[in-house]
C-alpha positions in Angstrom: -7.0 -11.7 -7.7 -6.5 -13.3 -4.2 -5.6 -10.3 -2.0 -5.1 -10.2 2.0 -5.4 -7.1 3.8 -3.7 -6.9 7.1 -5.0 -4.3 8.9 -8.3 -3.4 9.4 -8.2 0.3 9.8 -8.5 3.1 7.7 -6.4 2.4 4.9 -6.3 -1.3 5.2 -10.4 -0.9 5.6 -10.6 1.5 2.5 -8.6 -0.4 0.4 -9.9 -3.8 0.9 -13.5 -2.4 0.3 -12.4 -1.1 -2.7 -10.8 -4.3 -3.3 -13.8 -6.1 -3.3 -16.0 -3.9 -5.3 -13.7 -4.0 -8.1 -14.4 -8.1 -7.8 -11.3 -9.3 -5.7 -11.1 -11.8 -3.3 -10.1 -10.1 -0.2 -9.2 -11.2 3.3 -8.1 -9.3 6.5 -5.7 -10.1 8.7 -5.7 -7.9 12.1 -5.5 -8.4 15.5 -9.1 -9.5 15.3 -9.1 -12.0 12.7 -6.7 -14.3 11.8 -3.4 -13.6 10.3 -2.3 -16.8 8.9 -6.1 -17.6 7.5 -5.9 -14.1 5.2 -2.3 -15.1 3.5 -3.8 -18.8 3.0 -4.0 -18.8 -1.0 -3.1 -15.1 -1.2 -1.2 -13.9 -4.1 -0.9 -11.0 -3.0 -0.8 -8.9 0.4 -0.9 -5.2 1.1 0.0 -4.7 4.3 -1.5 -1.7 6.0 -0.6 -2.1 9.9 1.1 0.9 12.1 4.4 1.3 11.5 5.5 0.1 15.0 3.8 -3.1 14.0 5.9 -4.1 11.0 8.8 -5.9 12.2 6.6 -8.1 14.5 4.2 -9.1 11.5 7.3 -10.1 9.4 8.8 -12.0 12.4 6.2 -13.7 12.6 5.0 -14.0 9.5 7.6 -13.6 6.9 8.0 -17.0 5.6 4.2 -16.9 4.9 4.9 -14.5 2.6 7.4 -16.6 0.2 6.1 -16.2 -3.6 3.8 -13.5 -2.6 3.8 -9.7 -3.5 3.8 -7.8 -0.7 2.2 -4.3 -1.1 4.1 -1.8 1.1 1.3 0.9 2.1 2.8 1.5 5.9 4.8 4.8 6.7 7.2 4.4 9.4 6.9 7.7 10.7 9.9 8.9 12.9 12.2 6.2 11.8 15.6 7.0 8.8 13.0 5.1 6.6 8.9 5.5 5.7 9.3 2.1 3.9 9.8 -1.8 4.9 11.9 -2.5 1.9 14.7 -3.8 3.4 13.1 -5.8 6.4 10.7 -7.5 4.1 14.0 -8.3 2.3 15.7 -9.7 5.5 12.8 -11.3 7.0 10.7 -12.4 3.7 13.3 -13.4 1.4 11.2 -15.8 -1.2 8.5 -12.5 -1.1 8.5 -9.6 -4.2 8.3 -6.2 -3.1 6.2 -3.2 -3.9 5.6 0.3 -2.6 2.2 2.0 -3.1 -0.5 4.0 -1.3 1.5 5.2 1.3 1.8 8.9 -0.5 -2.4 10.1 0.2 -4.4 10.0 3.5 -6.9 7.0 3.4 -9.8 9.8 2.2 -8.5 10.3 -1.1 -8.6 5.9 -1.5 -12.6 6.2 -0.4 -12.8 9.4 -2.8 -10.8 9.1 -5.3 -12.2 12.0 -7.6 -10.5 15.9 -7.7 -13.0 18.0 -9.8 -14.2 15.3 -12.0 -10.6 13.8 -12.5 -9.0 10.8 -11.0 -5.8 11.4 -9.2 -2.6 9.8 -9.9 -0.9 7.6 -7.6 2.5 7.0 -7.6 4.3 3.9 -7.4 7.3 1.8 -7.1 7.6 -2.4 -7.8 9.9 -4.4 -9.8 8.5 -4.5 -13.7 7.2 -7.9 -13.4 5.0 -7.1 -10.6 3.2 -3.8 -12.6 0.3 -5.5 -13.8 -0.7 -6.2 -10.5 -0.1 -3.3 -8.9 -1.9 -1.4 -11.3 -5.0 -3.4 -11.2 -5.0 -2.5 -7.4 -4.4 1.3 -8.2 -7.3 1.0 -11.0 -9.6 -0.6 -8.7 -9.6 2.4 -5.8 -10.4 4.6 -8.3 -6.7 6.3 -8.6 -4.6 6.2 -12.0 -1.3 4.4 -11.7 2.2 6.1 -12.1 4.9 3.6 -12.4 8.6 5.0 -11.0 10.0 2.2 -11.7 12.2 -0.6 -9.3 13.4 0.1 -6.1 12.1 3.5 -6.0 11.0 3.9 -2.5 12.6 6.6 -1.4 11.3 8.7 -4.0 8.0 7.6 -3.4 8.4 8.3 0.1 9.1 12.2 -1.1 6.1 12.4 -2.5 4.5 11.3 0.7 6.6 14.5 2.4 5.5 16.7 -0.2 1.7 15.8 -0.4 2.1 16.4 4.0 3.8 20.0 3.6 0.7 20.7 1.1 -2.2 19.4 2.6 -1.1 19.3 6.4 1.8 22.2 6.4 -0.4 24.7 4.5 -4.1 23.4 5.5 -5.0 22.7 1.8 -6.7 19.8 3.7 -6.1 16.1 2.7 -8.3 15.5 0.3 -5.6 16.6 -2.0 -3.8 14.2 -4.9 -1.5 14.7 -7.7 -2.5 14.7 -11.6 0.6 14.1 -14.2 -0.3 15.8 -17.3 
């Protein structure tokens, strides 16, 4: 798979290397390289930038993005909503929509492994677009859990809740979830 990575730090960084050790193509996009070189032939894009930076990327960028899946891993901390959803919507209107690794700290991507087992990580994407995203779960290391469309918000709980348990009670962030 054709993947771009905007942003460079430490999810975006962690995720593309991951990327490319499971034998993806990635690029990165980031203030240092070029933007509109990494979504040339991408199928599909995770975008990883601050928070504050979303909204400029996709006004600048959003029609880039038409026939592309775009990978939501960004929290907008401090605003009514974690997720871009409905600004990728708005400003990338010919672009599919997903919602993953947004819920972990960017450790648990470069160490995927809690006492021998692989962690789950949640996610949310229209039903078409599963596949894909679970070849990019598979290939951090993490084991997919599908919520199903439009399930952002939810997603974004589990975001709250792995904070209040690693952060809140100092269970540290190396931390994940495990359906049984």
């Amino acid at each position: 798979m054709k993947i771009a990575v905007i942003g460079k730090g430490n999810i975006g960084g962690t995720l593309g290397r991951a990327f490319a050790a499971a034998g993806h193509e990635v690029t990165y996009g980031s203030r240092s390289t070029p933007i509109p070189d990494a979504l040339a032939g991408a199928e599909t894009v995770v975008v990883a930038v601050p928070g504050t930076a979303v909204v400029a990327f996709l006004d600048e960028y959003g029609p880039e993005l038409d026939g592309k899946l775009v990978v939501d891993a960004v929290n907008r901390m401090g605003e009514d909503k974690l997720h871009s959803a409905a600004d990728v919507a708005a400003k990338a209107p010919g672009a599919r929509y997903a919602r993953a690794f947004n819920s972990y700290g960017w450790e648990n991507f470069a160490d995927p492994a809690f006492d021998g087992e692989r962690g789950d990580l949640f996610y949310s994407s229209a039903e078409a677009d599963k596949d894909t995203v679970e070849q990019l779960v598979d290939a951090v290391g993490l084991r997919p859990v599908y919520l199903g469309p439009d399930q952002h918000d939810a997603l974004d709980g589990v975001l709250r809740l792995w904070f209040a348990l690693a952060v809140g009670q100092g269970r540290g962030r190396h931390l994940a979830f495990r359906v049984l």
